[in-house]
N, C-alpha and C positions, 0 to 999 in steps of 0.2 A: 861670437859675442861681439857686440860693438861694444864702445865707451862711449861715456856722455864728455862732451865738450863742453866744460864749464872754465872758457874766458881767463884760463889761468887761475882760480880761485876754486880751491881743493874745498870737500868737507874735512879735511882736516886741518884748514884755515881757521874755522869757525871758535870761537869762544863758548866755553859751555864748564859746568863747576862739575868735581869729583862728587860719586856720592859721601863722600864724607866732607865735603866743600873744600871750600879753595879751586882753584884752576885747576881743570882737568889736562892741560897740556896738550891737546890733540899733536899739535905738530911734532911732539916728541916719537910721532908714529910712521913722521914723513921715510918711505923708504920698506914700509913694509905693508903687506897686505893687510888690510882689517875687514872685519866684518860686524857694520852695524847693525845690529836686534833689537828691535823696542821690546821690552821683555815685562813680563807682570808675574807676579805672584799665585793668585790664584783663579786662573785660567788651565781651562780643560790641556792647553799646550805647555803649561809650565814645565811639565816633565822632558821636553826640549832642553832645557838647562844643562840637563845631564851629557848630552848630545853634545851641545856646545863645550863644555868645560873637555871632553875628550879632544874633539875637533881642535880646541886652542892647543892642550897639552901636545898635542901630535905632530902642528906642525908650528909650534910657536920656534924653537931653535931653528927654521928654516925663513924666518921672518913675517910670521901672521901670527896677528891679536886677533882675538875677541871684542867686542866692545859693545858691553850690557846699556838699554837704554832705559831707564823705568820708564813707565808710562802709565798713568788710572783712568785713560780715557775712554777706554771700552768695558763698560756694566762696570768701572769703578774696582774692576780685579788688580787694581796695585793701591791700595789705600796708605799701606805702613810709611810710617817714619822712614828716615835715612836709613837709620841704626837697625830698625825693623827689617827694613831691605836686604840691606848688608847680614844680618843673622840667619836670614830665612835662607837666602842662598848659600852662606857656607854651609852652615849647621845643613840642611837639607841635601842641597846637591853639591856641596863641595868646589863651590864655585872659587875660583882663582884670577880668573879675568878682570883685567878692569871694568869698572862702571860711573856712570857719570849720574846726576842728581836728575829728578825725575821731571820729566818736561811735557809738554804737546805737543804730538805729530802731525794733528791736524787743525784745523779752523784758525781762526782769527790770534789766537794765542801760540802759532806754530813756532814751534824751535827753529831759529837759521840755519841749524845743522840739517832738520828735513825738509828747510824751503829748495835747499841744493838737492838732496837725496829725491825727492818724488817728481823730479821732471824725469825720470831714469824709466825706462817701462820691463817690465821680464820677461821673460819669452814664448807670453802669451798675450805681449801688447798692452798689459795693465800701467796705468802710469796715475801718476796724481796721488791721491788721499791713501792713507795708509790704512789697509784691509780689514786689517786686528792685530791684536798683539802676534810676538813673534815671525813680522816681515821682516826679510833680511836686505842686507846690499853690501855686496862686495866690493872696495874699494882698491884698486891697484895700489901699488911700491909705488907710483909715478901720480899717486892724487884719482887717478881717475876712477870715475864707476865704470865697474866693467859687468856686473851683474847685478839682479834683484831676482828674490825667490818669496811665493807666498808662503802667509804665514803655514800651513799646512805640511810646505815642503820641511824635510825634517833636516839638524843640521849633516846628520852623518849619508843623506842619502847620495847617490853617486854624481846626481846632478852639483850637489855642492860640493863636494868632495872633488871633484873635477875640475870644478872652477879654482878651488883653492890652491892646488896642485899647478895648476897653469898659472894664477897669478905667483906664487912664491917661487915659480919654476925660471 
């Protein structure tokens, strides 16, 4: 895996609101592995969720978050409210991880968190615009991206699981 070289300037520099507002705090993350998800509701992957919420619980005591990103930019599958948000994932999947308020990953309205994440390519060379919901990127203890997985790859499969395991390792 390489990392991307981003100039000293982490995505977990970036400013961005909790879903339930106020400052999300990223930097309180400096140090441990995270893995951001643009994640939606009701999309054919949302059952992902389930995936991820293990994936956190499993190796959060060894220093890796989750970190849920709403997003309604593809066919509009994240429509609800904050609050909306926030119910459908616990009540549903039991969601525990953090989440931040619901933004744009692509075009002209791109969140600064995914202007740093999508110069990162994964390792089939994809880089730039984000796919569909549920693309990931893993971000080192040290700031850096050190992976990206399409939305398809699932969170428990061995390719992530592996990454995850060497970033917290």
């Amino acid at each position: 895996m390489t990392t991307a070289k981003n100039n000293g300037a982490s995505p977990l520099d970036v400013e961005i609101d909790a879903l339930n507002g106020g400052p999300a705090g990223l930097g309180q993350y400096a140090g441990r592995a995270v893995l951001v998800v643009n994640v939606a509701s009701k999309c054919g992957l949302t059952p992902q969720y389930a995936g991820l919420e293990r994936l956190h619980e499993r190796y959060a005591e060894q220093g890796f978050t989750v970190l849920g990103v709403p997003c309604n930019q593809f066919l509009g599958q994240e429509p609800g409210s904050a609050g909306e948000i926030a119910e459908f994932c616990s009540a549903t999947y039991g969601v525990t991880f953090p989440m931040t308020e619901k933004v744009e990953v692509n075009g002209d309205g791109r969140h600064p968190l995914y202007e740093r994440l999508t110069g990162f390519a994964d390792a089939e060379g994809h880089s730039g615009d984000i796919r569909w919901n549920f693309e990931k990127f893993l971000i080192g203890r040290d700031g850096e991206i050190v992976a990206r997985f399409s939305p398809q790859t699932e969170p428990e499969s061995a390719e992530v699981v592996s990454a995850v395991e060497k970033a917290v390792g």
